[in-house]
DRENVO-107218 format. One record per residue: residue in one letter; x, y negated, z negated of N, C-alpha, C, O in turn. Coordinates in steps of 0.05 Angstrom, whole numbers, plus 5000, padded with zeros to 4 digits. Example, Ala and Ser with C-alpha at 12.3 -4.5 7.8 and 13.67 -1.06 7.14 Angstrom:
2
A526451144844524650904844526450664844528550664831
S525750454858527350214857525849994843526849774839
//
This chain:
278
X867174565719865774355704865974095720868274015722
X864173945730863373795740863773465727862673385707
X865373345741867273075732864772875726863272895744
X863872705709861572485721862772255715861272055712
X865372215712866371955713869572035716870172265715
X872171765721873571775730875971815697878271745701
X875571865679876871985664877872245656876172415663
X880172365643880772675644878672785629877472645614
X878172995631876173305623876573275595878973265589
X875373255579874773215550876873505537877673465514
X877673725549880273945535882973815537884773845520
X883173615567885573435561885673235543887873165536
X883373105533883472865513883773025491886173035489
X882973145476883573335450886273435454887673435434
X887273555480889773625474892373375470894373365455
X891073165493893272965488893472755458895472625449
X890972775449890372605419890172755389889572675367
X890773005399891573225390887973245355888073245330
X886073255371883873205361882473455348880073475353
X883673665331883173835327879873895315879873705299
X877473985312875873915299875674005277876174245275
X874673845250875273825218872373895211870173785214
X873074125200870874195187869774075164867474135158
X871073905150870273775126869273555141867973425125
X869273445165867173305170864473385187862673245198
X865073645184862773735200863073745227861173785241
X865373705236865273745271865073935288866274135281
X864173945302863974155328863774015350861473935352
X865673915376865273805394863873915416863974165421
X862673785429861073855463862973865476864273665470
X864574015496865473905517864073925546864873765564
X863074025549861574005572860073765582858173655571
X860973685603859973365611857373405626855373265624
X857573595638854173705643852373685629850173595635
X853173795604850873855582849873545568847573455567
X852673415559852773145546850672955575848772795571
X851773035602849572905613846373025615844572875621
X845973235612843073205609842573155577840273165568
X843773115567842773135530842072835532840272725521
X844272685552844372385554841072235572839772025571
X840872425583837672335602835272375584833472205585
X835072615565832972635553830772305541828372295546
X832272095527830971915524828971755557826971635562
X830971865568828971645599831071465607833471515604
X829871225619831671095631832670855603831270705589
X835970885604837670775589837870475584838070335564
X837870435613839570185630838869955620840269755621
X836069945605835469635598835069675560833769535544
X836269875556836969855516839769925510841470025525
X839769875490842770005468842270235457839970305453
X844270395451844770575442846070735420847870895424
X845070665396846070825375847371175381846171385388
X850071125373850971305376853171475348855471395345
X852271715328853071785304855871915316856271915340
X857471995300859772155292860472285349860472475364
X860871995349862072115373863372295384862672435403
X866172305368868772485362869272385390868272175397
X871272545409871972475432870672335455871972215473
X867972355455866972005467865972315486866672225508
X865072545493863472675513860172685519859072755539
X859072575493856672495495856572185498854372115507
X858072025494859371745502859171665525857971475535
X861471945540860971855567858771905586858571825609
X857272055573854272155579852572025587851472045608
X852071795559851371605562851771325584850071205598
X854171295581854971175597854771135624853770925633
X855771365641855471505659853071445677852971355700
X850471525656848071545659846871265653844471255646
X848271065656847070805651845670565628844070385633
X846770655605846470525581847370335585849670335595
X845870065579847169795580849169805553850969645554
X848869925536851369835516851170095496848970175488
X853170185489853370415471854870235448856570065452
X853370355414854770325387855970515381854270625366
X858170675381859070865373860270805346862070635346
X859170945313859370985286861971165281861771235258
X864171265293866771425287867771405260869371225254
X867071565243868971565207871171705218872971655201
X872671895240875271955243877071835256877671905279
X878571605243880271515253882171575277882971395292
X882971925279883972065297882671965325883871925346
X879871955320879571935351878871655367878171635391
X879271485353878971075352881071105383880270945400
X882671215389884171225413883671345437884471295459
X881971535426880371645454877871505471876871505493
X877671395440874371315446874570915469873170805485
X877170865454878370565463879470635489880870445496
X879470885512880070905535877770915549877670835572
X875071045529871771005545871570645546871270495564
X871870615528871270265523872170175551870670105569
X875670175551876270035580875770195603876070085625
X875070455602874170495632870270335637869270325659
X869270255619866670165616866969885602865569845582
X868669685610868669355606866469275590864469255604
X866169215565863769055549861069265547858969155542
X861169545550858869705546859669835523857769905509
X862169895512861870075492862869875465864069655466
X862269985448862869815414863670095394862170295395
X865570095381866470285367866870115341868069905339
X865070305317865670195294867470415283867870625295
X868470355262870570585249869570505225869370275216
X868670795211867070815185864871035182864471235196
X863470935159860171265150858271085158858270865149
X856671145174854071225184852571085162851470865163
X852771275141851171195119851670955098850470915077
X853770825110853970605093855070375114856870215106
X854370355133854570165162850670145163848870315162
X850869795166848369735176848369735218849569565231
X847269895226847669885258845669655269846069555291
X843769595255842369455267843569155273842969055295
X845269005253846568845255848168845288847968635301
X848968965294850468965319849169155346850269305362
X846869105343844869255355841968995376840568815365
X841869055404839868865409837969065426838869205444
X834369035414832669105427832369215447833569055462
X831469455466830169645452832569795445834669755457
X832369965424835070185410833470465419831170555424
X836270555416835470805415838470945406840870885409
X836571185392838971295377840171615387839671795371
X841771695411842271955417845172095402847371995408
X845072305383848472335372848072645372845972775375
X850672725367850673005362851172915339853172775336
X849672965320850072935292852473055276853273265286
X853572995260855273235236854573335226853273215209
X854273645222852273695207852073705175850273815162
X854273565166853573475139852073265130851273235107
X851673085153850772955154848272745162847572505157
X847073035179845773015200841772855187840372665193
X841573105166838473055154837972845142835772725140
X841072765131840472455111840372315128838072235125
X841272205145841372055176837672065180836471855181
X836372285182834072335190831872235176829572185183
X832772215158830072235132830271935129828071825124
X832771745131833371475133831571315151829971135147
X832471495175830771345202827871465198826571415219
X826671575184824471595188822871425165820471365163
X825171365146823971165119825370925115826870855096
X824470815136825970495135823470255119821270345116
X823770085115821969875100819469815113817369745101
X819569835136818169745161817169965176818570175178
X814769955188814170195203811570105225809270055217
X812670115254814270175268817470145267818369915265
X818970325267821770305259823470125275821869995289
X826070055282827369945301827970095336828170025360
X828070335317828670535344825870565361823570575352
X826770575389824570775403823771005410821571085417
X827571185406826871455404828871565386830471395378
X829371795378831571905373832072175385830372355381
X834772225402835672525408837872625393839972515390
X837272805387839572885360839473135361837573275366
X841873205356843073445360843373605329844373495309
X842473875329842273925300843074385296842674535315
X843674425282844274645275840974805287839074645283
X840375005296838775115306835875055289833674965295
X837175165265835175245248833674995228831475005217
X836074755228834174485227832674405253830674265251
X833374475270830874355292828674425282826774275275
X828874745282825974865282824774775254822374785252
X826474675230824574635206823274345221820874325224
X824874175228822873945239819973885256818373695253
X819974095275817574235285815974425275814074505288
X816574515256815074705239811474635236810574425229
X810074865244807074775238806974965207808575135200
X804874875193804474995174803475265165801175325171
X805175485146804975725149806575895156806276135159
X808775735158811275905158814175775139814575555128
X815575985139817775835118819575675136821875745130
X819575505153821375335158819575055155820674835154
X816575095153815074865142815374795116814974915095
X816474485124817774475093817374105093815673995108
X818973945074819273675069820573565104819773335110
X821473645118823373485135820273575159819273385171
X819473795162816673765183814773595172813773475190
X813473505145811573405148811773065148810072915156
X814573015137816172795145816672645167816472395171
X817472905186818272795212815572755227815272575243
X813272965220811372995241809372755233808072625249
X809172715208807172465207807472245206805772085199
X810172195216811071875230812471965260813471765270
X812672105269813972115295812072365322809972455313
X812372395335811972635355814272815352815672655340
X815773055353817273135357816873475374815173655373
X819473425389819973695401822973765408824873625415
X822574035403825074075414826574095445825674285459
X827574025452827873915487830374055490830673985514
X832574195485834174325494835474545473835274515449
X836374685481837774915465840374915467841274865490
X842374965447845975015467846275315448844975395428
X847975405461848975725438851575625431852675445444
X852675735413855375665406857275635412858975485401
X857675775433860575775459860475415480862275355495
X858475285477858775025482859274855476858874645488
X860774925443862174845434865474885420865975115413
X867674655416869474775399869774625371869074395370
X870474705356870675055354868475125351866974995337
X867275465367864775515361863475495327864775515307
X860575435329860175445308858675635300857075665318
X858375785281856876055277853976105286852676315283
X853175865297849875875298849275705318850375485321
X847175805333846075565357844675295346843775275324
X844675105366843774815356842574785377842874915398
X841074595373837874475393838374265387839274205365
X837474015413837373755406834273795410832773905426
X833973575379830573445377829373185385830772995379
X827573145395826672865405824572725393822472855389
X824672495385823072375373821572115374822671955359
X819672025384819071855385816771755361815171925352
X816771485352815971445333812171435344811371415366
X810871455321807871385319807571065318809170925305
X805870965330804970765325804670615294805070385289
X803670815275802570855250803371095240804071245258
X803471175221803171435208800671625223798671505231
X800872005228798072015234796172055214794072165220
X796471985191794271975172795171735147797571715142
X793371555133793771385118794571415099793271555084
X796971315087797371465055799671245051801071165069
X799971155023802071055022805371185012805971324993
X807471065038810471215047810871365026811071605026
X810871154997813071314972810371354961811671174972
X808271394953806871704938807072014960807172254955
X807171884980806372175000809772314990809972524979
X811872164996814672265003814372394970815372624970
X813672334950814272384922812072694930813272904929
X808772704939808172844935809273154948809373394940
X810073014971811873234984814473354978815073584981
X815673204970818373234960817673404937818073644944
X816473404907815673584893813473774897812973864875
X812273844910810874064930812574294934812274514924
X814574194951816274324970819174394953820874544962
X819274274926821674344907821074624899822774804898
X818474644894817574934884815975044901813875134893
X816675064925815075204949813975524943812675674958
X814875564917813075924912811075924896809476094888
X811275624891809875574874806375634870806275864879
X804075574863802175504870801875164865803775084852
X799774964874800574704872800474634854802174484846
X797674724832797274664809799774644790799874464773
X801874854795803774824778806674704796808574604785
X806574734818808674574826808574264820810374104812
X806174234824805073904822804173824796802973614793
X804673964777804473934747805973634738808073584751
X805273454722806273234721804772944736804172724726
X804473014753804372824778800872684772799972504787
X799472764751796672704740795972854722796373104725
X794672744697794072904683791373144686790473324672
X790573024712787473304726788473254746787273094761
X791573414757791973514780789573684805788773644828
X789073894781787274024798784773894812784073964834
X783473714798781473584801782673424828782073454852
X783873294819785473144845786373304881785673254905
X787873494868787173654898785473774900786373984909
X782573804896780873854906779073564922778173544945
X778973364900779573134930780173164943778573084961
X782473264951783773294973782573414984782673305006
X781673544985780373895000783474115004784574245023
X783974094980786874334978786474444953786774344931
X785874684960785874934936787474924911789475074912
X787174784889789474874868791175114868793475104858
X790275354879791675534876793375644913794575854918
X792975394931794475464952797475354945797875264922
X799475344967801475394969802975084983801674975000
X804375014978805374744992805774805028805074665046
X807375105027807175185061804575185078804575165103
X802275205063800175245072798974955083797774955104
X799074775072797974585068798974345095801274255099
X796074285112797274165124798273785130797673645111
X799273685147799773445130797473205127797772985116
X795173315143793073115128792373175104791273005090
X792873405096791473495070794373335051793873205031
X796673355058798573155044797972905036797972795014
X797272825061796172435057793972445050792872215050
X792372645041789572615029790472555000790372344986
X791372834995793072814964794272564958793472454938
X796572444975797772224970795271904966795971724952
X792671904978790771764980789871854951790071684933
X788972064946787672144918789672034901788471874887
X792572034893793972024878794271754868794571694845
X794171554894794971264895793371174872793470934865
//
């Protein structure tokens, strides 16, 4: 395994900080500095933004970053255990790295954050989708970020790229896809990580839309989707029961079959609905 900076091999930092990984927070570490460095290139060139960085743990996608020329990394750490590992990346990298100690989800990053951002983490995966669904529903839109690479359990990647018509098309694809671009840009299998985790993970890439790709307003579409997709066996007429008193009438506005299926449906036909509904 191939050194890319002048600190010990990420199996000696876990053994010396004695960093076991906690499953109640969802960990599974990278160690591979190879890997953390191409996971770290995927956004492009670093050198002139910041870097939002989720649940670090021993700083190997850190140093990835780093490495690879990020003018300044935010690293978000809620495990105290590893505030000591991560404060040896800091001084081997003078004034580039910032370590907060705390949740993700209740830390504002933008506060300590300067233009352009970008957000690369191996996520937790307890934590990973609410993180997602956040950054894709902020007040404002174009968002703060310019991209996001994120690291996710296999089988959430693929619901995020999901086209419609299959069962991993769900709330988090038509979410992600009609405010962002997304793809999946790398694969890892389980043994690239410790402790393995039962299932492969893919980092996803995202860059935001200019606009939404279809017009609809954020909170009717997220409501129409969100209950669509609660009763996905549903037919819509009755999943979407409530939501108007001549539902049906309404999605046929749309040009969507009362009696099709939320999987079926694709997401202009969402923001049509969400347009009819407004």
């Amino acid at each position: 395994m191939a050194q890319i900076d002048g600190l010990p091999p990420l199996r000696d930092v876990i053994a010396t900080h004695g960093l076991a990984a906690k499953k109640s927070l969802g960990q599974n570490f990278l160690l591979d500095l190879n890997l953390t460095s191409r996971i770290a290139r995927i956004p492009g060139d670093l050198s002139g933004a910041d870097v939002l960085e989720v649940g670090p743990g021993p700083g190997g996608l850190t140093r990835g970053l780093l490495a690879n020329g990020a003018r300044r990394v935010l690293a978000i750490e809620k495990d105290a255990r590893c505030l000591p590992a991560l404060a040896e990346i800091a001084e081997a990298y003078p004034g580039k790295l910032t370590v907060l100690e705390g949740d993700a989800l209740e830390i504002d990053a933008t506060a300590h954050l300067t233009g352009p951002i970008h957000v690369v983490a191996n996520l937790p995966y307890n934590v990973g989708t609410e993180l997602l669904i956040r950054w894709l529903t902020p007040p404002q839109w174009p968002p703060y970020w310019q991209s996001l690479t994120l690291m996710f359990q296999r089988e959430v990647a693929e619901r995020i790229v999901a086209q419609p018509g299959g069962k991993a098309y769900g709330r988090l694809a038509v979410l992600a896809q009609w405010k962002a671009e997304a793809r999946i840009a790398l694969s890892l299998p389980p043994e690239a990580f410790t402790p393995p985790p039962k299932v492969s993970s893919a980092v996803v890439h995202l860059t935001p839309r200019p606009a939404p790709a279809f017009p609809a307003d954020p909170v009717m579409m997220e409501r129409v989707v969100a209950k669509a997709f609660n009763q996905r066996r549903k037919m819509l007429r009755a999943a979407l029961k409530g939501m108007h008193p001549q539902i049906e009438a309404k999605l046929e506005e749309a040009g969507i079959k009362p009696t099709d299926r939320a999987e079926t449906v694709p997401i202009s036909g969402f923001a049509a609905l969400a347009r009819a509904l407004s």
